[in-house]
N, C-alpha and C positions, 0 to 999 in steps of 0.2 A: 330422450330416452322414453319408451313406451310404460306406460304406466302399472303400476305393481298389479299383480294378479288380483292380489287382495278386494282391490274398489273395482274389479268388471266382475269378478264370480262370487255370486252370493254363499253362504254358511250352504243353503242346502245343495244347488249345485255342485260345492265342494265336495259334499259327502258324496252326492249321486257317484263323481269322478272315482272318487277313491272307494266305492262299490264295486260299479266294474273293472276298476283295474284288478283288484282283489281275485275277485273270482276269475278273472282271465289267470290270473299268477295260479291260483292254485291249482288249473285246469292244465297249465304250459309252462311250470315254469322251468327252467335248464337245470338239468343234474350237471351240480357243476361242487367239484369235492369242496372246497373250502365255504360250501355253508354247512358242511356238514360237522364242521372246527368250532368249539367256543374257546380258542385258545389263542387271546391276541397277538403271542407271536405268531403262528401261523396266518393267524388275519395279514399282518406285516409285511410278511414273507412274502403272502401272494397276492397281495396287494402293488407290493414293488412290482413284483413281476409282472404284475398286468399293465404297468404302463409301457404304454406304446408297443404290448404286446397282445395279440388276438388271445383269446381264451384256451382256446385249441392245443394253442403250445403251450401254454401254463398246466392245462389238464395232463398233462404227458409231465412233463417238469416236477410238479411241486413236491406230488409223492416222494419223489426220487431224494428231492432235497431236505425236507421234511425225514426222512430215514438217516440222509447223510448228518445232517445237521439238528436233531430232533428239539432243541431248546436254544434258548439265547446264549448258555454257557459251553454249546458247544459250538455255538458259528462264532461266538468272539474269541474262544482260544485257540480256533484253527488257521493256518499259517493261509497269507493272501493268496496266494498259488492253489492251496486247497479250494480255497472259496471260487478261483476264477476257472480252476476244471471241474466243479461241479457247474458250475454255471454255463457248460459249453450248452452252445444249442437255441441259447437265449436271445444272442445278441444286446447290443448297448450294454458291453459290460461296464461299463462305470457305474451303474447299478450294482451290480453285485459288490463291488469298491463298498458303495454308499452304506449299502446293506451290513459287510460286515462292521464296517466302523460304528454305523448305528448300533449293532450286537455288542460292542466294546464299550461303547458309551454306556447303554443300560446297564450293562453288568457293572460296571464302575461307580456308575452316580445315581441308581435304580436297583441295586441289589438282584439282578440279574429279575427283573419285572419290567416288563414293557407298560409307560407311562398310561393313566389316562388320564391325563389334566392336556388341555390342545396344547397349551403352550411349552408342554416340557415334547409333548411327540412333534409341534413343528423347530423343535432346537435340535430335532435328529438330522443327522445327513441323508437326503436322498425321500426326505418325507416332506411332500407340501402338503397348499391346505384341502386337498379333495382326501387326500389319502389320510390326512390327521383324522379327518371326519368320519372316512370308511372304518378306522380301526376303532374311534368311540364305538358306531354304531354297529358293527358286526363283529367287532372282539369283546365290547363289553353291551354291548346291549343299551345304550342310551342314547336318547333321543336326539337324534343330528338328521339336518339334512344334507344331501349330498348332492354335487353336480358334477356329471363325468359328460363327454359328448354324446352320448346317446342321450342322458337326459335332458343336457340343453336342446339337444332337435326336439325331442319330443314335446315340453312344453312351448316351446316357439312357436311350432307348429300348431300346438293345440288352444294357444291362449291368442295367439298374434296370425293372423290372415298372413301368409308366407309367399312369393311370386315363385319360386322355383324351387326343387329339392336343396340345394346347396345355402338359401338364405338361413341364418338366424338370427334371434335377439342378441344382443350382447350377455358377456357369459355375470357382470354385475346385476342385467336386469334375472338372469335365468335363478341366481343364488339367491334374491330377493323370489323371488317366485316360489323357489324349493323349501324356503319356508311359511312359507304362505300357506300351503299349499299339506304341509305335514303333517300327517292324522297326527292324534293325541297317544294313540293306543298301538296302530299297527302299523309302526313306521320302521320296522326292521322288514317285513314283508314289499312294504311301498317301495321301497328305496330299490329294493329288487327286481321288483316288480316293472320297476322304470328302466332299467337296467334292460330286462329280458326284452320289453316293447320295441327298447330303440334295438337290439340286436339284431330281434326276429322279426317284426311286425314294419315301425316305422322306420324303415334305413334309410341310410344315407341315399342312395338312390333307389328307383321303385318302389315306392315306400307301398305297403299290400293294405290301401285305406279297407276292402273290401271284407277285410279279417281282421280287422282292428277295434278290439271291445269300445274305444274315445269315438270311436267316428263321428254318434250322433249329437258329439259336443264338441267335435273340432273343429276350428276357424278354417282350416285348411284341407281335409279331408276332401278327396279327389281333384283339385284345383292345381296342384303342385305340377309346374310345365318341370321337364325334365333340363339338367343343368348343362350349363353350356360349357364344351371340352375344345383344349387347345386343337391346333391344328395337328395330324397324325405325321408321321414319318422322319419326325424330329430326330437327332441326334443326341443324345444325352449325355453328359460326363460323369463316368460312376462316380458317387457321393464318396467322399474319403473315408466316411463310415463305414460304409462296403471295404475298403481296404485296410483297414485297421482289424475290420472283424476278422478278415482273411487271416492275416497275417497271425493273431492270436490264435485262430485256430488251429495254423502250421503250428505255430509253437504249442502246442495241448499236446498233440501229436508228435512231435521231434522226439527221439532219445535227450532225454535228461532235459526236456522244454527247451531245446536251445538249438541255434540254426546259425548261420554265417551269413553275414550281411547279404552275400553275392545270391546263397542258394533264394533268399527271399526276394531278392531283386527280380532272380529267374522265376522263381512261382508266380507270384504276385505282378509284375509290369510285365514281364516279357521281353519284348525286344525292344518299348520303347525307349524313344529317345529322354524322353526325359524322365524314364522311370528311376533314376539316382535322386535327383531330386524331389521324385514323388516321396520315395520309400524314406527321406529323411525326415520329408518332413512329417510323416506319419509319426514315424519312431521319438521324435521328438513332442508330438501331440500321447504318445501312449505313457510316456516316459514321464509327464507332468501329471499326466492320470494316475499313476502307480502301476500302471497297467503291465509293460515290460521294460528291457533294461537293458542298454549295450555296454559291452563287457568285452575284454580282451580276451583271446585263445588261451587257450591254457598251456598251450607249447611254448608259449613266448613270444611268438608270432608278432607281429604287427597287424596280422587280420583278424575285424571286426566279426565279435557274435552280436546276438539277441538272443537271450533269453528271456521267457516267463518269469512275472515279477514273484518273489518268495513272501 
């Protein structure tokens, strides 16, 4: 394992760093609403949200949610169904699951206050530890470091001589690093500030070393050969992700959330051959989730619905 940041960059080095990053942050940094919240649910909120979701669609989302659901007493006493059609648009709804149970928890064993002790917010469903740390530090203001993928690139990059855009350290030495690494004073801005660099400045590919305030203390600055890509023309098998999300979707949309085995068979696979055993066993992945729920006709039928879970 590459050695802690701490024994290569001296005290003043450190500062020079966390200089320019500074004033790069206050020159660029992203309007982006949720810093605009000192309200650790809200931190929460969009916090869940932003994993493994671009910002883009959070910024569009959150407001919306944040109106629907304005506190933690009103997303935990709103029915699952409410919580999964607010949540259309988002993707990986089992999030939004995570979330409201999180909401039910707090109000239950938290007096409807979002924790700040780490260990009581990583007992939440749907909170690990990047995200425990994000709401310390930007819902209550105390002093955490953080490490998301943009900031492991960036220090990677900037502490460890890198061969291509797609290498990094490991994400143990990067968390060691991120505190190292932590001003005393301005480490709500910093944490940001890493944030904005890896979004705009140091990306995953092309990274712009050219407009980069670190350059003239990064190991890697211009050197990055660009990453090596599979072979083109491939055939792909959509992810069952993709077909679950569909499939919720129809159901947001259906009269009364609810559709007949057959018509989701028709939407969703089409005419394949094996789309019966696709769609079951989706339904059966959604159904351990909470997500939706197969149910008999209500004529008495022996044909299979789905509904949206309540």
């Amino acid at each position: 394992m590459t050695a802690h940041v701490s024994s290569t960059v001296d005290a003043r080095e450190a500062r020079r760093i966390h200089g320019l990053l500074l004033r790069w942050y206050r020159a660029n940094a992203r309007v982006l609403p949720w810093r605009d919240h000192h309200d650790p649910y809200a931190i929460l909120v969009s916090e869940i949200m932003l994993q493994q979701t671009q910002a883009a669609r959070v910024l569009e989302h959150l407001p919306r949610w944040l109106e629907r659901f304005p506190d933690i007493s009103a997303l935990a006493r709103a029915t699952r169904r409410d919580v999964l059609l607010a949540w259309a648009g988002m993707g990986y709804n089992r999030r939004a699951i995570a979330l409201h149970e999180a909401a039910q928890r707090i109000l239950h064993a938290h007096n409807g206050c979002v924790p700040s002790h780490i260990e009581d917010l990583l007992a939440l469903p749907g909170v690990g530890v990047y995200t425990a740390h994000a709401v310390r530090c930007f819902g209550f203001r105390l002093r955490e470091a953080l490490v998301d993928v943009n900031v492991r690139r960036v220090f990677s990059r900037l502490f460890v001589a890198q061969r291509s855009e797609s290498d990094m350290e490991s994400e143990a030495w990067s968390w060691d690093t991120a505190r190292d690494m932590l001003p005393p004073r301005a480490f709500y801005n910093w944490n940001q500030a890493l944030m904005d660099l890896g979004a705009l400045v140091c990306t995953a590919r092309a990274p712009r070393c050219a407009q980069c305030p670190l350059s003239s203390a990064c190991a890697s600055a211009f050197k990055l050969l660009p990453s090596e890509r599979g072979p083109r023309g491939l055939v792909r098998e959509t992810p069952r992700r993709i077909h679950r999300g569909r499939i919720l979707q129809l159901l947001r949309e259906a009269p009364a959330h609810t559709l007949g085995f057959e018509e989701l068979l028709a939407a969703v696979y089409g005419p394949r051959t094996d789309g019966v055993q696709l769609l079951e066993d989706a339904l059966r992945t959604l159904e351990a989730d909470g997500l939706a729920r197969r149910i008999a006709a209500h004529d008495g039928s022996r044909t299979l619905r789905v509904e949206l879970a309540e």
